[in-house]
DSSP file (Angstrom, degrees, kcal/mol; ACC not computed):
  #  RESIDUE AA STRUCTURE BP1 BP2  ACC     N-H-->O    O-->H-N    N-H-->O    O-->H-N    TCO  KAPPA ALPHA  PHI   PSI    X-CA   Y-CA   Z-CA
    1    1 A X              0   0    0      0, 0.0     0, 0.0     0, 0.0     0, 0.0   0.000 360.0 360.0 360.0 121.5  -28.3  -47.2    6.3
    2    2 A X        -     0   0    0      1,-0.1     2,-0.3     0, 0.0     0, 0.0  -0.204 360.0-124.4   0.5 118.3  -25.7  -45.4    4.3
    3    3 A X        -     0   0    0      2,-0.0     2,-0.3     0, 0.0    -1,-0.1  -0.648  35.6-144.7 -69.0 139.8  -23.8  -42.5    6.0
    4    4 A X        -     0   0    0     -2,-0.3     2,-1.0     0, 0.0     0, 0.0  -0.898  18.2 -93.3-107.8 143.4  -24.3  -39.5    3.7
    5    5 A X        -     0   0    0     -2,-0.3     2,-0.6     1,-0.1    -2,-0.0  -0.641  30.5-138.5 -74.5  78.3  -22.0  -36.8    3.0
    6    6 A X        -     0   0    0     -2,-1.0     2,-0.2     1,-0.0    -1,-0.1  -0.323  18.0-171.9 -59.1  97.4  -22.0  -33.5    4.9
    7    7 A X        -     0   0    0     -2,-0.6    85,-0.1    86,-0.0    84,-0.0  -0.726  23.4-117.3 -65.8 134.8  -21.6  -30.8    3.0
    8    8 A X        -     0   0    0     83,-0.4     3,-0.1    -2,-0.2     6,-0.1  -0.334  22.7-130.4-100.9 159.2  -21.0  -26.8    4.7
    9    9 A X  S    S+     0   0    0      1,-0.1     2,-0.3     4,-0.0    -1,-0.1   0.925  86.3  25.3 -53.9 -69.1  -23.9  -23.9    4.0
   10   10 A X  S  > S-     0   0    0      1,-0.1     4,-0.8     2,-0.0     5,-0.2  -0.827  73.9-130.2-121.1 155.1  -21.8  -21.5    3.1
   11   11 A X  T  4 S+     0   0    0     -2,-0.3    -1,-0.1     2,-0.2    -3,-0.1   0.676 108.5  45.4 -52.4 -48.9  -18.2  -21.2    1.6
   12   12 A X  T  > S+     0   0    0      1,-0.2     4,-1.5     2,-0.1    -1,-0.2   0.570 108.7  63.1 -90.7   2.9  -16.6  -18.8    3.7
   13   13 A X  H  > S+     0   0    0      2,-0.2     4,-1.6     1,-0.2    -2,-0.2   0.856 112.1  34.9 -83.4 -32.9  -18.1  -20.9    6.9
   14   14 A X  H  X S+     0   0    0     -4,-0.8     4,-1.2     2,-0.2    -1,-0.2   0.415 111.1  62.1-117.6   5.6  -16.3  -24.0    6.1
   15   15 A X  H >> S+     0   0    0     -5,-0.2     3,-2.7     2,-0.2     4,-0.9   0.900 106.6  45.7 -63.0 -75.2  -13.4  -22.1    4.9
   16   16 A X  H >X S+     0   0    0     -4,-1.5     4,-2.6     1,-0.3     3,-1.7   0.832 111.3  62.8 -12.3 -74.0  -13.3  -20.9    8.3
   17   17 A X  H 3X S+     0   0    0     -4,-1.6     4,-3.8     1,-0.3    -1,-0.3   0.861 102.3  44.5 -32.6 -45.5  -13.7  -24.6    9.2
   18   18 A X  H <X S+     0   0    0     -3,-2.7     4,-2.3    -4,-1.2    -1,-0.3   0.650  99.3  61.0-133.9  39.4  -11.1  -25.7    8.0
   19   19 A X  H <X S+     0   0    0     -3,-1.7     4,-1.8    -4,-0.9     5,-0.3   0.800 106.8  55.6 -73.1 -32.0   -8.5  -23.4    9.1
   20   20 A X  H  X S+     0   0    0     -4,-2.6     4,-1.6     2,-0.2     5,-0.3   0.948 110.6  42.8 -86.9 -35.0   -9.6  -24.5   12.5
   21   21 A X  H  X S+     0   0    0     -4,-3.8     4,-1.4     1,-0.2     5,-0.4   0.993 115.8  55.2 -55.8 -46.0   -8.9  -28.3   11.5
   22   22 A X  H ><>S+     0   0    0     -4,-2.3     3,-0.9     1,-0.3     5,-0.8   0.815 111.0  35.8 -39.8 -63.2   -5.8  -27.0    9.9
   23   23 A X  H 3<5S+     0   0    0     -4,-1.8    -1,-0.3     1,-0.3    -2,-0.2   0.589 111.1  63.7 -63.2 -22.1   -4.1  -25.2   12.8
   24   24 A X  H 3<5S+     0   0    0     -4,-1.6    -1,-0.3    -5,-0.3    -2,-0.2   0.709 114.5  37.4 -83.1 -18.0   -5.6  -28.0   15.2
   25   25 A X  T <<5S-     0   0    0     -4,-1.4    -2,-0.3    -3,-0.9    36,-0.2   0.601  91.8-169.3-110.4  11.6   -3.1  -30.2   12.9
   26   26 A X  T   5 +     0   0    0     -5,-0.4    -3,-0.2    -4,-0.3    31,-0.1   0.700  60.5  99.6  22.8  31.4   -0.5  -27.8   12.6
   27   27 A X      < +     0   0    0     -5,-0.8     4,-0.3    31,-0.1    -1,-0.2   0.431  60.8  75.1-121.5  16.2    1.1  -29.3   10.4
   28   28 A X     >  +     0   0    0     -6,-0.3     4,-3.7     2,-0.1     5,-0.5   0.440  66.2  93.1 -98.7  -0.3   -0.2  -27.2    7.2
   29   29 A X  H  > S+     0   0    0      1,-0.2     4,-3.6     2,-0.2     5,-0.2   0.949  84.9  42.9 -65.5 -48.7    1.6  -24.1    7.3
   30   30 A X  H  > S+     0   0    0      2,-0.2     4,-2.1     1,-0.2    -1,-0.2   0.883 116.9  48.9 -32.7 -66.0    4.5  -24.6    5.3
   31   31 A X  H  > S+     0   0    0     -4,-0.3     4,-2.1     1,-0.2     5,-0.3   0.933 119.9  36.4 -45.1 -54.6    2.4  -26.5    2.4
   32   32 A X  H  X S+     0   0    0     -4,-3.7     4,-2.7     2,-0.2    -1,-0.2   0.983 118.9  51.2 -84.4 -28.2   -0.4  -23.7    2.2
   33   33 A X  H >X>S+     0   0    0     -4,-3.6     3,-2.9    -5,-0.5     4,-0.9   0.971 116.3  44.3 -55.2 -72.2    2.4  -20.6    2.9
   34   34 A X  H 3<5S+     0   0    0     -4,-2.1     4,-0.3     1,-0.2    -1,-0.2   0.765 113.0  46.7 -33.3 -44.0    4.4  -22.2    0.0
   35   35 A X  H 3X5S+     0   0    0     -4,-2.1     4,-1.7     2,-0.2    -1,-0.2   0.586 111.9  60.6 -84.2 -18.2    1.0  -22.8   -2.6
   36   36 A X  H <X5S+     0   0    0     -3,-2.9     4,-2.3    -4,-2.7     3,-0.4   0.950 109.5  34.2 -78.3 -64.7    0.3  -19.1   -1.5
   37   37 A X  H  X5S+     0   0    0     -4,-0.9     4,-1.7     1,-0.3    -2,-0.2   0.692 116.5  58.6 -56.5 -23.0    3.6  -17.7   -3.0
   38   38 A X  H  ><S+     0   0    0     -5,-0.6     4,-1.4    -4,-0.3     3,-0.4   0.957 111.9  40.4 -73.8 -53.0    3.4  -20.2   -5.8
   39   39 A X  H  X S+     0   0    0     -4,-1.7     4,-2.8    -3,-0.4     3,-0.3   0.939 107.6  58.8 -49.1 -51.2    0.4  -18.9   -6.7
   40   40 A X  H  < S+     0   0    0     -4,-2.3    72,-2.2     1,-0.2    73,-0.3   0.877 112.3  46.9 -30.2 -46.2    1.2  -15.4   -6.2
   41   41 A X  H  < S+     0   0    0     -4,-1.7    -2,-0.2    -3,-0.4    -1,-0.2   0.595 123.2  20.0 -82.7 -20.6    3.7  -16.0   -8.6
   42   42 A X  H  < S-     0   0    0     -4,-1.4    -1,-0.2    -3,-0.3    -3,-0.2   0.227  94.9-120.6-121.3  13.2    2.4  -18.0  -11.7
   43   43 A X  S  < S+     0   0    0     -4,-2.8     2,-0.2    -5,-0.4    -4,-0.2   0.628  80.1  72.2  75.6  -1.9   -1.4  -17.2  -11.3
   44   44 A X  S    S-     0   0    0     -6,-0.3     2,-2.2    -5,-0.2    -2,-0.2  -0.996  97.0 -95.1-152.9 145.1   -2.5  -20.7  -11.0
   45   45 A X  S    S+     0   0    0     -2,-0.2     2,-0.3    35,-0.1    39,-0.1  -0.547  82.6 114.5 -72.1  98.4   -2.5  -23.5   -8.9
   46   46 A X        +     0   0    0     -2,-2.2    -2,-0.1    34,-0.1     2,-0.1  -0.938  32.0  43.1-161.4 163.8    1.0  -25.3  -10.6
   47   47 A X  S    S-     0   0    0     -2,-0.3    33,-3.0     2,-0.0    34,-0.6  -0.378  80.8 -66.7  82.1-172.5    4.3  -26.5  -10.4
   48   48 A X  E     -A   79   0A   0     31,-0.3     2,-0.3    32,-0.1    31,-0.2  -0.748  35.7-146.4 -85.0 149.5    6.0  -28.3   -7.6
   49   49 A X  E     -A   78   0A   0     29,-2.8     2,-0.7    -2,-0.2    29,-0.5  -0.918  14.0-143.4-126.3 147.8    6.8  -27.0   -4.0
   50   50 A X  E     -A   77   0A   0     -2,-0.3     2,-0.6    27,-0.2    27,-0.2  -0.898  16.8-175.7-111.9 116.6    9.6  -28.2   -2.3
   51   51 A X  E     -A   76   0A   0     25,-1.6    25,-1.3    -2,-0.7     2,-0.4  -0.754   8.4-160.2 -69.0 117.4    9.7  -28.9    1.4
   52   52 A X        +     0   0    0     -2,-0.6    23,-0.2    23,-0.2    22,-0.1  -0.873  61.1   2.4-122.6 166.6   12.7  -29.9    3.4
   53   53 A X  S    S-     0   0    0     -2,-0.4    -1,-0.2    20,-0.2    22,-0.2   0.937  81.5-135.8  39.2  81.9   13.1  -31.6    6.6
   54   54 A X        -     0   0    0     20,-1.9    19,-2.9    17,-0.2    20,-0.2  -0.343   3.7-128.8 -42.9 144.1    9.5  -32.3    7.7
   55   55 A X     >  -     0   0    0     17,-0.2     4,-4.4    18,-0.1     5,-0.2  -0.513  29.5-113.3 -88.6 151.8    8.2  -31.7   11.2
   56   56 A X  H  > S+     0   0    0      1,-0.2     4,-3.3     2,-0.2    16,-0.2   0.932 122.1  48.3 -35.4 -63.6    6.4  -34.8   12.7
   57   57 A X  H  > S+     0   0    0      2,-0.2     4,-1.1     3,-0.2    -1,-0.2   0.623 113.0  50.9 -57.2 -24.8    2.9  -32.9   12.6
   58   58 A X  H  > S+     0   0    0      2,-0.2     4,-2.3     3,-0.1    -2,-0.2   0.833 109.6  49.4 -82.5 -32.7    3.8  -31.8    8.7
   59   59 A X  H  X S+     0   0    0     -4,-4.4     4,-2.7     1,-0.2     5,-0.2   0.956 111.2  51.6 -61.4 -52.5    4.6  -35.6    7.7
   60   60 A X  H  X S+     0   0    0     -4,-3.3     4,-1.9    -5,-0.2     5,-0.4   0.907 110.8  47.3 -46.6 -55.4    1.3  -36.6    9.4
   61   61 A X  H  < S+     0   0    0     -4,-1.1     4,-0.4     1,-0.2    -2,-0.2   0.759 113.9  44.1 -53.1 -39.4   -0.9  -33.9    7.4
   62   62 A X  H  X S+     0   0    0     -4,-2.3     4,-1.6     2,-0.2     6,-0.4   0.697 111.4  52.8 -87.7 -24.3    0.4  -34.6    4.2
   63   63 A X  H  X>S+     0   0    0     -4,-2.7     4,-2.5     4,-0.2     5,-0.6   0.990 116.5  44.9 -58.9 -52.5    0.1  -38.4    4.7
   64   64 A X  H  <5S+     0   0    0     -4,-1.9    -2,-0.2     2,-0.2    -3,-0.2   0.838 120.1  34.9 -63.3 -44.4   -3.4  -37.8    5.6
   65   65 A X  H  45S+     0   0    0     -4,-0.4    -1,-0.2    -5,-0.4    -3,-0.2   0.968 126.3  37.2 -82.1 -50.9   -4.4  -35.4    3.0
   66   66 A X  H  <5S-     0   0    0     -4,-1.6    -2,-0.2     2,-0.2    -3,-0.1   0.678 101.6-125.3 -72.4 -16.4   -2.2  -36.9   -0.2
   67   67 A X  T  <5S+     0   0    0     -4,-2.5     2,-0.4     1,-0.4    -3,-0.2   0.731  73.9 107.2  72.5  35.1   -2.8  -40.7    1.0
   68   68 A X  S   <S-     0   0    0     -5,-0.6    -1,-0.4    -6,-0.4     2,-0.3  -0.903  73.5 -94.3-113.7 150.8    0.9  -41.3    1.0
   69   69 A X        -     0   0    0     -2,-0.4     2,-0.3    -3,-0.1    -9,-0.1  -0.667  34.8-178.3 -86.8 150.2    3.5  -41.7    3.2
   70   70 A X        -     0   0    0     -2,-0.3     2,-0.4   -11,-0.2    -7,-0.1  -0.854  16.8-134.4-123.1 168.1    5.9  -39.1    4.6
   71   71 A X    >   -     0   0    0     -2,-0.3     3,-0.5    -8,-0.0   -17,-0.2  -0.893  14.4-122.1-119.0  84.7    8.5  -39.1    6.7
   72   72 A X  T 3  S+     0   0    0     -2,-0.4   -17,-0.2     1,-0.2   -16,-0.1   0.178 108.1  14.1  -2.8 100.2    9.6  -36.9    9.7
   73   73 A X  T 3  S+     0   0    0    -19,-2.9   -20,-0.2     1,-0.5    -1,-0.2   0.597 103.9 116.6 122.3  -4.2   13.0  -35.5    8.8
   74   74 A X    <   -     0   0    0     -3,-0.5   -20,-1.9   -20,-0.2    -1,-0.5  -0.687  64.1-116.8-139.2 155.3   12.8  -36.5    4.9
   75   75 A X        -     0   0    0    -23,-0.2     2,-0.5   -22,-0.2   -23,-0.2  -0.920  32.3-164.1 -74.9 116.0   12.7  -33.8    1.6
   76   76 A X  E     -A   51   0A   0    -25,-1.3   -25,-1.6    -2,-0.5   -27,-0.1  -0.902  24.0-160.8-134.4 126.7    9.8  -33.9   -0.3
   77   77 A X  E     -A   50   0A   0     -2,-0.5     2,-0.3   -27,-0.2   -27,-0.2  -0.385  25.7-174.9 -62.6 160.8    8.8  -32.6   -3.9
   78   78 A X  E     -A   49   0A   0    -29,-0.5   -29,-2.8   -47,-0.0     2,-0.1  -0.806  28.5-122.2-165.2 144.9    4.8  -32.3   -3.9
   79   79 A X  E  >  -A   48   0A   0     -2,-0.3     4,-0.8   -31,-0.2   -31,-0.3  -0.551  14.1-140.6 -83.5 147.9    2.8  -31.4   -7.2
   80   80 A X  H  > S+     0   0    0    -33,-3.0     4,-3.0     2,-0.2     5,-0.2   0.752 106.6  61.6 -83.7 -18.4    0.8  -28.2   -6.2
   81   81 A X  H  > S+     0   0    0    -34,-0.6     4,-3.4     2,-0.2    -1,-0.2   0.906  97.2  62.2 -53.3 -38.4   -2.2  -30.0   -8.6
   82   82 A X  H  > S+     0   0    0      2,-0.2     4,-1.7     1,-0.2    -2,-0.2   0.888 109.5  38.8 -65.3 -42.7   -2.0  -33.1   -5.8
   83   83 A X  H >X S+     0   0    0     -4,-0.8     3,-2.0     2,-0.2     4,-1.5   1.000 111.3  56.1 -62.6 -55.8   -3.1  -30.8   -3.2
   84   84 A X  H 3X S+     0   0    0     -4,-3.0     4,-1.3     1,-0.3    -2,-0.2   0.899 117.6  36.5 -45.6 -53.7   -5.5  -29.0   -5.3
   85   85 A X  H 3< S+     0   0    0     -4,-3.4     3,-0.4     2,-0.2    -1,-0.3   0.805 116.1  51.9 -71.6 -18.0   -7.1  -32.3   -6.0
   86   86 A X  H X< S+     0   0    0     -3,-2.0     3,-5.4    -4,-1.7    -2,-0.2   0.999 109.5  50.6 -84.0 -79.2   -6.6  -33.8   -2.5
   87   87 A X  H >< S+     0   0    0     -4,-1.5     3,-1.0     1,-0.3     5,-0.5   0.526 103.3  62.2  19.4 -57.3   -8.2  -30.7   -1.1
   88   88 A X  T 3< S+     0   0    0     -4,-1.3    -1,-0.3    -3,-0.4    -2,-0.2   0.551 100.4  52.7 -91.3 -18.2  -11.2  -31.3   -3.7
   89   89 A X  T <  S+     0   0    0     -3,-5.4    -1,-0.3    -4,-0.3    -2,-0.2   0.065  94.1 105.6-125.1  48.5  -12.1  -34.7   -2.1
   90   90 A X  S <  S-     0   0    0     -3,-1.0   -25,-0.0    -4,-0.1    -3,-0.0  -0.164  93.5-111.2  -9.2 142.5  -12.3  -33.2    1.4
   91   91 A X  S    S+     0   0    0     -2,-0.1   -83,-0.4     1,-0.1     3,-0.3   0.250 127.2  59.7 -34.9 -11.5  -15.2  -32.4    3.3
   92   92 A X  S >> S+     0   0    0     -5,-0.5     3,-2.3     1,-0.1     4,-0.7   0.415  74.5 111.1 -98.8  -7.5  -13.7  -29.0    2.3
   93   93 A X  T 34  +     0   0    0      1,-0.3    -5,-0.1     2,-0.2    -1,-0.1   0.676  69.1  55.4 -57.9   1.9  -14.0  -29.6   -1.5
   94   94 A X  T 34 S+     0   0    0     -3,-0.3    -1,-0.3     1,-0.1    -6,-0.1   0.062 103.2  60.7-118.3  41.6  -16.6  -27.2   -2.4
   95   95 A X  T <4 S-     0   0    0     -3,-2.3     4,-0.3    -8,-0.1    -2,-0.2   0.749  94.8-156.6 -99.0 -59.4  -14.5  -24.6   -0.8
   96   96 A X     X  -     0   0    0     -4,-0.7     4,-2.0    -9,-0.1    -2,-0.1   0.191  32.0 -79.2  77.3 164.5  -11.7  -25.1   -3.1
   97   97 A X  H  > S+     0   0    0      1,-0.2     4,-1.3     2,-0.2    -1,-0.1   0.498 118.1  61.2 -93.4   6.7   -8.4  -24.3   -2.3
   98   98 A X  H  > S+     0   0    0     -3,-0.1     4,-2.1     2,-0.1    -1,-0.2   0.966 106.7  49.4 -47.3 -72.8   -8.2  -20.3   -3.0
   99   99 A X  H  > S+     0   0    0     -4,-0.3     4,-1.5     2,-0.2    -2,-0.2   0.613 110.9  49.9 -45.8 -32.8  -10.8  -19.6   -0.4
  100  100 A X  H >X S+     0   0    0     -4,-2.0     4,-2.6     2,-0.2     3,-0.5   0.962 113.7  45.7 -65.0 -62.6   -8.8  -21.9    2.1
  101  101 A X  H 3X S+     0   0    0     -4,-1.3     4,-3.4     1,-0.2     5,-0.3   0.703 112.6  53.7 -36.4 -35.7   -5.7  -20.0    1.2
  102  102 A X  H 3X S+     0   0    0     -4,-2.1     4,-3.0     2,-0.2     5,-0.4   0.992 115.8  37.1 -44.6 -82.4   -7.8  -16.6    1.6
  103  103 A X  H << S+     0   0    0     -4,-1.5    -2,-0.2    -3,-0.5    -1,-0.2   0.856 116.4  52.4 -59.9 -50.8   -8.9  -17.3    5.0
  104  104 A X  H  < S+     0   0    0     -4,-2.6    -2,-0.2     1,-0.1    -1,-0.2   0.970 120.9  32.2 -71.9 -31.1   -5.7  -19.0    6.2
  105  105 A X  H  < S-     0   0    0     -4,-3.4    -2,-0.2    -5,-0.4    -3,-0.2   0.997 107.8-131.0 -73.7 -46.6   -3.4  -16.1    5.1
  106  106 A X  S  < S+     0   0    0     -4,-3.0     2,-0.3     1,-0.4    -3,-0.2   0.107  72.6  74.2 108.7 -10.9   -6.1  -13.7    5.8
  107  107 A X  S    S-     0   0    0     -5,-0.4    -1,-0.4    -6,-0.3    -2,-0.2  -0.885  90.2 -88.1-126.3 176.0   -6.1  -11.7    2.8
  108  108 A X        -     0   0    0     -2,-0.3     2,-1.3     1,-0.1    -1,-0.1  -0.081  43.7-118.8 -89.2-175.4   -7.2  -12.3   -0.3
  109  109 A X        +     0   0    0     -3,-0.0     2,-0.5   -70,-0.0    -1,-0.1  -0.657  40.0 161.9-126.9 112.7   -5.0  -13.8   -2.6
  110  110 A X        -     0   0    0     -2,-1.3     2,-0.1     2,-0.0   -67,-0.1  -0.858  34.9 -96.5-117.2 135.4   -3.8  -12.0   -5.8
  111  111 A X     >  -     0   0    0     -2,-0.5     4,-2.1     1,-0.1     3,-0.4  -0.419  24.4-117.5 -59.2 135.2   -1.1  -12.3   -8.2
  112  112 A X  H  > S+     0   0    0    -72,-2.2     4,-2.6     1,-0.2     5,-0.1   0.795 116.2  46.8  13.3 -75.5    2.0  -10.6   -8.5
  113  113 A X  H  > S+     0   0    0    -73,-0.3     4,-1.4     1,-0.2    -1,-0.2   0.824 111.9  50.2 -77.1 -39.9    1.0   -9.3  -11.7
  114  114 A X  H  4 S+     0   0    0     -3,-0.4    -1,-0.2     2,-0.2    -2,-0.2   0.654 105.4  51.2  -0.2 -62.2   -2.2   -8.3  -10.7
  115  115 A X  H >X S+     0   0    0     -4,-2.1     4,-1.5     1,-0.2     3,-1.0   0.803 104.9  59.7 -89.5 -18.0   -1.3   -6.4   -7.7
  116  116 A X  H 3X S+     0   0    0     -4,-2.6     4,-1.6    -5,-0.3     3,-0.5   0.964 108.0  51.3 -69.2 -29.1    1.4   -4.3   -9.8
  117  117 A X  H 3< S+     0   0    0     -4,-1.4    -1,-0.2     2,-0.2    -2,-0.2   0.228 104.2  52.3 -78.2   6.9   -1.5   -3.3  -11.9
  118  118 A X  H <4 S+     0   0    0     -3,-1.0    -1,-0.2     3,-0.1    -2,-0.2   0.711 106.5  52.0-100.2 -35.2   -3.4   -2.4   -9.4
  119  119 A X  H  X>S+     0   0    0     -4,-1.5     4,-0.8    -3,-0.5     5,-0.7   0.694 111.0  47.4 -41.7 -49.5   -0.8   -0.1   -8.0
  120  120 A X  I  X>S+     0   0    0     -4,-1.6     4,-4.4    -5,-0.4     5,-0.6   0.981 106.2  59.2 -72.8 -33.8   -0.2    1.7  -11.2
  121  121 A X  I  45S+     0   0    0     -5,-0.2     4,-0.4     2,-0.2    -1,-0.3   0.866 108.3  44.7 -39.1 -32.7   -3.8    1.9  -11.5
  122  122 A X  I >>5S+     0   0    0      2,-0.2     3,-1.5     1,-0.2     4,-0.6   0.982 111.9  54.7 -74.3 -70.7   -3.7    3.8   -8.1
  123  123 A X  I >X5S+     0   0    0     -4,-0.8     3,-1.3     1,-0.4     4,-0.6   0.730 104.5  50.1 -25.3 -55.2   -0.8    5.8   -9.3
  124  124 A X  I 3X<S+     0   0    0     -4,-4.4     4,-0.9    -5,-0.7     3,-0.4   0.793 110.1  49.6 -81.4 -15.1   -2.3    7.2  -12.5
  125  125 A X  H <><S+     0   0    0     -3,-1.5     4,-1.6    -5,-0.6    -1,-0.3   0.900 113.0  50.4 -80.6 -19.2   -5.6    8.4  -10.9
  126  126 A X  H <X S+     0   0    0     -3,-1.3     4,-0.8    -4,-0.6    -2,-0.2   0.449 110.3  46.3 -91.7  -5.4   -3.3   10.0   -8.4
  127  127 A X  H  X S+     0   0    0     -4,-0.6     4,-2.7    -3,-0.4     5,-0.3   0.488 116.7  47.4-118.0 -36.3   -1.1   11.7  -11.2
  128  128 A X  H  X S+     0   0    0     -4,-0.9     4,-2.1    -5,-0.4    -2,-0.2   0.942 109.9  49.7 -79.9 -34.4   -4.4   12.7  -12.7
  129  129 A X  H  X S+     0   0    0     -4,-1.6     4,-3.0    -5,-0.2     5,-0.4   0.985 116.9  48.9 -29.2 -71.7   -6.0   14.1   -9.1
  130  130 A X  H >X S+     0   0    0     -4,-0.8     3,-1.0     2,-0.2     4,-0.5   0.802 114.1  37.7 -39.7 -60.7   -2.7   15.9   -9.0
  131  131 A X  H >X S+     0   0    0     -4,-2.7     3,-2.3     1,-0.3     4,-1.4   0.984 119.0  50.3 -72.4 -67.6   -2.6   17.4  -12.5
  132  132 A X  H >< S+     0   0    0     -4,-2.1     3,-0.6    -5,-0.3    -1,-0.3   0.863 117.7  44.9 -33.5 -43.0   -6.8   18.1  -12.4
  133  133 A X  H << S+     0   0    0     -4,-3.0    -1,-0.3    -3,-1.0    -2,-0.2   0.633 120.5  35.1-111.9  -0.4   -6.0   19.9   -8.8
  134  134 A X  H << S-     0   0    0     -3,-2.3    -1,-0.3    -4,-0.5    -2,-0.2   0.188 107.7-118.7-126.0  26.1   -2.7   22.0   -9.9
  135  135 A X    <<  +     0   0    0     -4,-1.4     2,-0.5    -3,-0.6    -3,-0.2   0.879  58.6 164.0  53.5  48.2   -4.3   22.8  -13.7
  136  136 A X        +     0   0    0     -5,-0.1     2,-0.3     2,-0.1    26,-0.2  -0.661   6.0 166.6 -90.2 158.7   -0.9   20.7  -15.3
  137  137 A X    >   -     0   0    0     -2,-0.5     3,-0.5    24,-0.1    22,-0.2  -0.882  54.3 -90.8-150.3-167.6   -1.3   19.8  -18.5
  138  138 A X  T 3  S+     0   0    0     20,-1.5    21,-0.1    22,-0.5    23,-0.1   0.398 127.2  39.8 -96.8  22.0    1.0   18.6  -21.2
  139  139 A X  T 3  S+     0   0    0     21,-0.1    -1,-0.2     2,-0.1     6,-0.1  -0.004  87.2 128.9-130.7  21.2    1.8   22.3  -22.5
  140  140 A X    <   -     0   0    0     -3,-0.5     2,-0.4    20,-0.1    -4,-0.1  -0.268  47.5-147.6 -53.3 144.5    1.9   23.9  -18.8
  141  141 A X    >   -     0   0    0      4,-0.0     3,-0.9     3,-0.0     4,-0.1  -0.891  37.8  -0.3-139.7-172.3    5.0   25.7  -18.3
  142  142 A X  T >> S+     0   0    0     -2,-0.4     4,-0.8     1,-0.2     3,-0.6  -0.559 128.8   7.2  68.7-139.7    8.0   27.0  -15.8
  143  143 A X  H 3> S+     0   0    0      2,-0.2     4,-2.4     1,-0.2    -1,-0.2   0.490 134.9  50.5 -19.5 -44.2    7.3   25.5  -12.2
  144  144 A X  H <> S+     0   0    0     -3,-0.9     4,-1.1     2,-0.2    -1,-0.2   0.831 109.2  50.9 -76.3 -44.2    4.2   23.2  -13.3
  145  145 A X  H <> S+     0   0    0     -3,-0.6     4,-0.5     2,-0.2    -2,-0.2   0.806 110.5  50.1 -75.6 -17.1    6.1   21.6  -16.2
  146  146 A X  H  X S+     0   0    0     -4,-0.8     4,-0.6     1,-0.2     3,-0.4   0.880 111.7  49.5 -92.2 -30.9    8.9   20.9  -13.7
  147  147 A X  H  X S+     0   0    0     -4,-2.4     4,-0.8     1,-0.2    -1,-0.2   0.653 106.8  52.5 -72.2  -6.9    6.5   19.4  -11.4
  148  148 A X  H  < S+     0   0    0     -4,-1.1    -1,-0.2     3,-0.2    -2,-0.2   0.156 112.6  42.4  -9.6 -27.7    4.8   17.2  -13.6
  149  149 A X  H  < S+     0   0    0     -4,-0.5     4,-0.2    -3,-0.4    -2,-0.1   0.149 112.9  49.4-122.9  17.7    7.4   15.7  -14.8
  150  150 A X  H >< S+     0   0    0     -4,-0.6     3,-0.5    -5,-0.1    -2,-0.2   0.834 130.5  24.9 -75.7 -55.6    9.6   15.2  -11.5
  151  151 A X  T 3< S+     0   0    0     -4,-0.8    -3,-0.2     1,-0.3    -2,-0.1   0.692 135.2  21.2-108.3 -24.3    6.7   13.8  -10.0
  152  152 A X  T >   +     0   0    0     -4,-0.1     3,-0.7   -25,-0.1    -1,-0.3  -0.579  66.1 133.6-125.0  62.5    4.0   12.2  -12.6
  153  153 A X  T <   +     0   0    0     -3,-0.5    -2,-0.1     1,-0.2    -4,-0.1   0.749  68.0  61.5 -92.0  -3.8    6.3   11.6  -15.5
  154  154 A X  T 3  S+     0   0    0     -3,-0.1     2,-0.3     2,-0.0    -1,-0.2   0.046  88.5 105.0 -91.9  27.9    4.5    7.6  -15.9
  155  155 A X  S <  S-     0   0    0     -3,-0.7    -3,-0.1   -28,-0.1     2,-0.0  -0.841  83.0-115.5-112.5 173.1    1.0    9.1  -16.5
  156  156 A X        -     0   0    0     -2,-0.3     2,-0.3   -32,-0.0    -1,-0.1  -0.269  36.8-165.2 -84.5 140.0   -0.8    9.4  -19.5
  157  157 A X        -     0   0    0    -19,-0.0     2,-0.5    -2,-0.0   -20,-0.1  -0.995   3.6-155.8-143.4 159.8   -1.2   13.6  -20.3
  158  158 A X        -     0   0    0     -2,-0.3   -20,-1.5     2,-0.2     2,-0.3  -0.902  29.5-106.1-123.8 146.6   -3.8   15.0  -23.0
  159  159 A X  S    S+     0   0    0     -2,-0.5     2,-0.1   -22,-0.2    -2,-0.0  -0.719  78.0  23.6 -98.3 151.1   -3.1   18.0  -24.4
  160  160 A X  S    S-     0   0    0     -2,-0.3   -22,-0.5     2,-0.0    -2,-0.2  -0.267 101.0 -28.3  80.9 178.3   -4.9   21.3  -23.6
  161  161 A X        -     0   0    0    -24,-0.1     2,-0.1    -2,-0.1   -24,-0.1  -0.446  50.6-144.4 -80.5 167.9   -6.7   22.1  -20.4
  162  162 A X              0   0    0    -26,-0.2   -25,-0.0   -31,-0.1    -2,-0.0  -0.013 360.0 360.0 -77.9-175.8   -8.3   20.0  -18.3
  163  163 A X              0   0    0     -2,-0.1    -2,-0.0     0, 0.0    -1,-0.0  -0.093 360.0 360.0-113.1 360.0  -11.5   20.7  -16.3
């Protein structure tokens, strides 16, 4: 008989899973800390990450996940696509390798660009709160016009009142 191929129930259950393999091989932090910031930064899983001077336990992980050798001690380029795919023929593969990163950093994992735009989003509702809760508007004057543009001069203003 055939061994058959256990797949996990749910997504965030064998994410969970295999952060615990991960941290039992301790040798992933660098790689996935590194694929978080890459990602952060272009959006995507892409480019190269550079490691230098492997720990024993990191050389071991990455032989074991990429099917190559590494070397204790040694520099190594690694494509962040080679994980992605290595990742993908896992027992973890129908996690995919956001959800690990999610679960190993512990928060969710968002771009750069993304999270400034989420921020300004906050900002301009807060500029608009403000205006809505001290009647500014863009033909306010004296005291109002000088708060309004000390303090919300990056929001959007309509002319006339507000309600």
């Amino acid at each position: 008989m055939g061994r058959t191929k256990r797949h996990c129930g749910k997504r965030k259950r064998c994410g969970k899973r295999f952060i615990i393999f991960g941290h039992k091989k301790n040798g992933y932090d660098r790689l996935f800390s590194e694929l978080y910031r890459k990602y952060r930064s272009i959006g995507r899983f892409g480019g190269k990450i550079k490691l230098k001077n492997l720990s024993f336990p990191e050389a071991e992980a990455l032989t074991g996940l990429l099917n190559r050798f590494f070397e204790a001690g040694s520099d190594v380029t690694i494509s962040a696509k080679d994980v992605e795919q290595a990742i993908g023929q896992t027992r973890f593969g129908s996690v995919g390798l956001k959800a690990i990163l999610e679960e190993y950093m512990g928060q969710p994992l968002q771009t750069k660009k993304a999270e400034r735009a989420d921020r300004e989003a906050r900002w301009q509702t807060f500029g608009r709160e403000l205006c809505l809760a001290y009647k500014l508007t863009s033909d306010s004057t004296g005291a109002q016009r000088s708060i309004r543009n000390r303090f919300t001069s990056s929001f959007i203003w309509t002319s006339g009142s507000e309600s």
